[in-house]
N, C-alpha and C positions, 0 to 999 in steps of 0.2 A: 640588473638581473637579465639574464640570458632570453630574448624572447619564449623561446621553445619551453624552456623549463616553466618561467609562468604561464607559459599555454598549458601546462599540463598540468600546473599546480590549478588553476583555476579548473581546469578538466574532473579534477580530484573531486574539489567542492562541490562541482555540479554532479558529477556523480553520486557522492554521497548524501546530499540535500534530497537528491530525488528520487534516489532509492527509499530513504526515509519517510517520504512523502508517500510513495507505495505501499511501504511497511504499514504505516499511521491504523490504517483500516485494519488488519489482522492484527494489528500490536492491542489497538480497542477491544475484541472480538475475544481476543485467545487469552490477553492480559485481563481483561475485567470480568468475562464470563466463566472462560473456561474451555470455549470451543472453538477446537481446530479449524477453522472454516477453509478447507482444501479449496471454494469453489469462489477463494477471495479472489485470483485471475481471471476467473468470467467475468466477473463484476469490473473490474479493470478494463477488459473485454468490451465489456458493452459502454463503460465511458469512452474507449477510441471508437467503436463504430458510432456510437451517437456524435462526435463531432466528424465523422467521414459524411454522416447523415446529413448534419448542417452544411456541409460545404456542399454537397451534392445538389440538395435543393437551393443554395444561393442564400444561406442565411448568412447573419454574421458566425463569427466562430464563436463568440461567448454564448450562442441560441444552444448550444451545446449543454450548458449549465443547466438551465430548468430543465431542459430534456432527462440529462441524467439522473440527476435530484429524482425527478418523478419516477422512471421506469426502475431506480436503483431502490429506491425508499419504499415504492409497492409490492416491489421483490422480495426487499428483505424484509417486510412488516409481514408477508403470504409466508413467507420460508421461516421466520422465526415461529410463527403461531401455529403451524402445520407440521413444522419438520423437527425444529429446534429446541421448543419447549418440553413436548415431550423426554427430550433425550439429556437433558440437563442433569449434571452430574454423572453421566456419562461419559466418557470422551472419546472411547473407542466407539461408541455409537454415533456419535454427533462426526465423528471422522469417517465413516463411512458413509453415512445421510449425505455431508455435502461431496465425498466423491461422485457420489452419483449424480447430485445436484450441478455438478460441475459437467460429466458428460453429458447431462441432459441439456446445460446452456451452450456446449457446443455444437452439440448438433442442429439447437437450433438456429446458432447461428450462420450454422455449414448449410441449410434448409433456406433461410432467407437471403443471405449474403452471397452465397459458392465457396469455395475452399478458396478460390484465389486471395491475392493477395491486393491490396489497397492502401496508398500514399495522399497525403493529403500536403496543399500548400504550407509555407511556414507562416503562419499570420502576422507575425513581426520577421519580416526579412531583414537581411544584411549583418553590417558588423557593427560593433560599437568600441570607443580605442576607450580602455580601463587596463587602468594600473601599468601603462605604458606598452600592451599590445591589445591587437585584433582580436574581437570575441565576437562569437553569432551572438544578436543583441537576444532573440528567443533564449537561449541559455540562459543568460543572466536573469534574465524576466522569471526562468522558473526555478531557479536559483534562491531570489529576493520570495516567491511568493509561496517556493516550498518551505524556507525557515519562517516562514510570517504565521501559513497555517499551524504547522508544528508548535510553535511558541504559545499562540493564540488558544489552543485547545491547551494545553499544557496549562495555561494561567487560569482561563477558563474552570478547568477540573478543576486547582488547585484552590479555587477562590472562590466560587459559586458554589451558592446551597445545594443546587441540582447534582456536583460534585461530593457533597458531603451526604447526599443520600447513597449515590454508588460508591464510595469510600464504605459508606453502614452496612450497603445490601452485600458487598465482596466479604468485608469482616464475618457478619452474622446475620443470613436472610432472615432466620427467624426473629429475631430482636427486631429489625428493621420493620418487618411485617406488621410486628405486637407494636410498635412507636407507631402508624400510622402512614408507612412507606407503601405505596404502592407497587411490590417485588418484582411482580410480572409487568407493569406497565413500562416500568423504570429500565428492567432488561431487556424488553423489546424494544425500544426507545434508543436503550448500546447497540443491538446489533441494526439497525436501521441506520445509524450513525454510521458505521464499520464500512456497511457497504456502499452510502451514499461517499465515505470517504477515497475506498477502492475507486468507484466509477468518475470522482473529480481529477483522482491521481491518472487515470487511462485517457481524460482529455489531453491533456496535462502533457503526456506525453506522446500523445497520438501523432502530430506534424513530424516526429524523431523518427518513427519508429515503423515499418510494415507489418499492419493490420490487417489479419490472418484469425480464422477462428481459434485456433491453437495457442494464441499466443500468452493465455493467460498461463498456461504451464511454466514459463520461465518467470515469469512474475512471483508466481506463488513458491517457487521452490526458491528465488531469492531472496525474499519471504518470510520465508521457512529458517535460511541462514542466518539473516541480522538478528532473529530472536533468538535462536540455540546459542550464535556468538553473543550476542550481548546481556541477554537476559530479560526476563519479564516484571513487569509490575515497578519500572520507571522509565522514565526520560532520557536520565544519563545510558540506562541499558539500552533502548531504541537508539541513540545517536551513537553508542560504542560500538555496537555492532554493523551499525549504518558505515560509520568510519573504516573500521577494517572488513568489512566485506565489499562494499564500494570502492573505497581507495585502492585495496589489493588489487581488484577486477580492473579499477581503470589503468593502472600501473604497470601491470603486467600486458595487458591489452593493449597497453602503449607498445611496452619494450619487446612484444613475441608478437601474439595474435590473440583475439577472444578465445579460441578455443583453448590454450593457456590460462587465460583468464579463468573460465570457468572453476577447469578443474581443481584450479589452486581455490577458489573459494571452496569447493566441495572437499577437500584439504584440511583445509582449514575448519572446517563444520565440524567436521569426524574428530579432529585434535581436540576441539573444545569441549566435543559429547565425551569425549575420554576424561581429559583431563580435569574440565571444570562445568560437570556439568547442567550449572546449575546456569551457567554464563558468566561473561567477564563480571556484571557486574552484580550477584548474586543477593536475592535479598531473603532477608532473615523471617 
């Protein structure tokens, strides 16, 4: 095979691996609760500056991890208990709660950081020869550990008791409740999850990408795509819509420019809210 073309087939996969890896946190959040969380990009947000944070001060890159865990997991434990419980079953209210939640974590990050922008080393430099050409070995690395997470929660839900209480509480809180489910504990517990998941996907991608307070905007609107294309409340709809909103983007981005890219995703969004709008892969 032609190097070029497997350069950009493997481009494909990493693209779409780690989009999905992005998506993981909103797809928990909007798929199990209900709630649009517009301010899933900050959170994204503060996982790249938490590992800008670690290199700054000289730590390793993985110091990154409990960093985020902790500021992400006390954010969203404060924001679900304060902001989000309330507005449950709501969703036009839970969607305007976190826009605002969302400008408020920019500014603070424009208050502590500056508006400019910020680049971090690649922690695994160079290339690595698979499948008969040259690939940045960091690629592959978040490649293998975006399908690992994804897989992992996915078996996880599917297998574990803890799973089969959020399976009870999405069907029928109240039943849940009357069985001995703890409803409130259990959903604040999702969304805690959602956005410790956003802020591992922002390390994740942090060494790729300049880290800007803004930047959680394109995050969440791409986001926003893989779930209207694919559809909510599975795995195959996370990774169908992961596939052609990624794949398009990376493809076209190959063959024109990103800004091509885009808007054929934003295209394509619009087609699906028409046509099928429930998502490619719709559940009953």
């Amino acid at each position: 095979m032609d190097p070029l073309v497997l350069t950009q087939a493997i481009n494909v996969v990493y693209g779409v691996s780690t989009l999905a890896a992005v998506t993981l946190g909103l797809a928990v959040i909007f798929g199990l609760l209900g709630v649009l969380n517009i301010a899933h990009g900050e959170f994204v947000m503060i996982g790249a500056y938490a590992a800008f944070v670690a290199q700054w001060a000289g730590w390793p890159f993985l110091a990154a991890v409990p960093v985020t865990l902790l500021v992400c997991g006390l954010l969203g434990y404060v924001v679900e208990r304060i902001l989000i419980r309330p507005l449950y079953r709501r969703p036009f209210d839970t969607l305007v709660a976190t826009w605002g939640l969302s400008l408020l974590l920019r500014e603070a990050a424009k208050a502590i950081f500056g508006r400019g922008y910020h680049s971090l080393t690649i922690p695994v430099p160079g290339t690595l020869h698979f499948l008969g050409t040259e690939y940045p070995t960091y690629r592959l690395i978040l490649i293998a550990i975006s399908l690992t997470v994804v897989t992992g929660l996915v078996v996880w839900y599917s297998r574990s008791r803890t799973g089969t209480w959020i399976r009870a509480m999405i069907g029928n809180p109240e039943l849940a409740q009357a069985q001995g489910i703890s409803v409130r504990k259990l959903a604040s517990a999702t969304f805690v999850t959602g956005t410790c998941l956003a802020g591992l996907a922002g390390i994740m991608v942090a060494p790729l990408v300049p880290i800007e307070p803004y930047m959680g905007l394109d995050y969440v609107l791409r986001a926003f795509f893989v779930l209207v294309v694919g559809g909510l409340g599975s795995v195959l709809g996370l990774f169908s819509g992961a596939a052609v909103i990624g794949g398009v983007n990376s493809v076209i981005s190959a063959v024109a420019n990103a800004t091509y890219g885009y808007f054929t995703m934003l295209v394509l969004a619009i087609l699906v809210m028409w046509l099928r709008p429930r998502g490619i892969v719709a559940q009953r």
